[in-house]
Each structure stands twice: as C-alpha cells, then as structure tokens.
N, C-alpha and C positions, 0 to 999 in steps of 0.2 A: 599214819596212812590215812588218805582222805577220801572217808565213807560214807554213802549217804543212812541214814537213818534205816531205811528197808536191806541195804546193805549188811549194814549190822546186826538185823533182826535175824538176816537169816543165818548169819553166822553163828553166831551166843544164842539164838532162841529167846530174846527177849521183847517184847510186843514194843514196836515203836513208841507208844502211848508211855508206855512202862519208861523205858530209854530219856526217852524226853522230861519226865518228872526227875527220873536219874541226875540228868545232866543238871535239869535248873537245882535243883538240891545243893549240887558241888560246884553250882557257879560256874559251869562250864557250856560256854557258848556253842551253839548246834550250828552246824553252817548249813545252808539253804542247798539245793542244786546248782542252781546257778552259781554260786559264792565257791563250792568244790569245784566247779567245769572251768571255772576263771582261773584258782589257784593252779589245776593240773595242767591248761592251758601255759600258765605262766612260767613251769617248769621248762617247756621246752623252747621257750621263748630265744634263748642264747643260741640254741642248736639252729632254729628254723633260720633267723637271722643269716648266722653265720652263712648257713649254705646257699640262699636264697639272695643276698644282698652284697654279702664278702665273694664267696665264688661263684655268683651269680649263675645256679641250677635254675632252670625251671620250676614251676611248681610240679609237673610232671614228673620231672626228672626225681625231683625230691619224694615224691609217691613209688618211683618204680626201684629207687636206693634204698629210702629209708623206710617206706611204709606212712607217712603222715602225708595222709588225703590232701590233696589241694584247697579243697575248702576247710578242713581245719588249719592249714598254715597261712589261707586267710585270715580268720578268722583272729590265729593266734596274732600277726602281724597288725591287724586292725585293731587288738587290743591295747597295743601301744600304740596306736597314730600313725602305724606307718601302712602305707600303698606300696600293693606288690608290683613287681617288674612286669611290665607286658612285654613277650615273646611271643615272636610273628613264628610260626609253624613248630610249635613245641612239640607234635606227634613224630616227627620225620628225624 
C-alpha cells in the first residue's frame, strides 16, 4: 500500500524521523509524495483512458459516473502524454 511517511506515523506510532532511519537500515527506498501521487495516479491510468478516449465520456461525465475529478483525470492522462477530448457543452 502506498504511504506517505506522516501516513504511516500515524498508524504504527512511529515518529517519521524514527521510520526513515528504519527504512535506510533495511535498504529500503522511501518514496517522496510526489513519487506515491504519480504511482496511484498510474493505477488508474487504464480505467481513465478507457472511458475517456475508447468510449469517449467526458471528463464530466467520468466525475458524475465514476467519482475521478476532471482535473485528476487530467492530470492522470498528462502523465502519459496524452491531451484530453475537448467537449463543446459537457454540462447539458
């Protein structure tokens, strides 16, 4: 599961500071915020896609179905290079 370090803290109780000595100890890589917001972004990559590109919803449409903000499914779609569909009157 992908946590950021204050995430973690509050779960287990262990002072971030602590955690992070933890980690480098066992060799194990801390991912930044940014680096977790990318990966879980990445997840849904397949899904936005599909709806957005294959059955071409709106970004609207995909917020008012699926629950993912139009500006995260920007976002997610910018991640990979791609520009979303512009839709003349997406409210109506």
């Amino acid at each position: 599961m992908l946590k950021t370090p204050f995430e973690i803290q509050k779960e287990i109780g262990i002072s971030t500071k602590d955690l992070e000595l933890l980690f480098n100890e066992n060799n194990i890589k801390l991912l930044k915020l940014p680096d977790i917001a990318f990966n879980k972004r990445s997840k849904d990559f397949e899904k936005i896609y599909h709806l957005h590109i294959n059955k071409r919803l709106s970004l609207n449409e995909i917020y008012r179905q699926y629950g993912y903000s139009p500006l995260y499914s920007k976002r997610v779609l910018k991640d990979r290079g791609i520009d979303h569909l512009n839709f003349v009157n997406q409210m109506k």
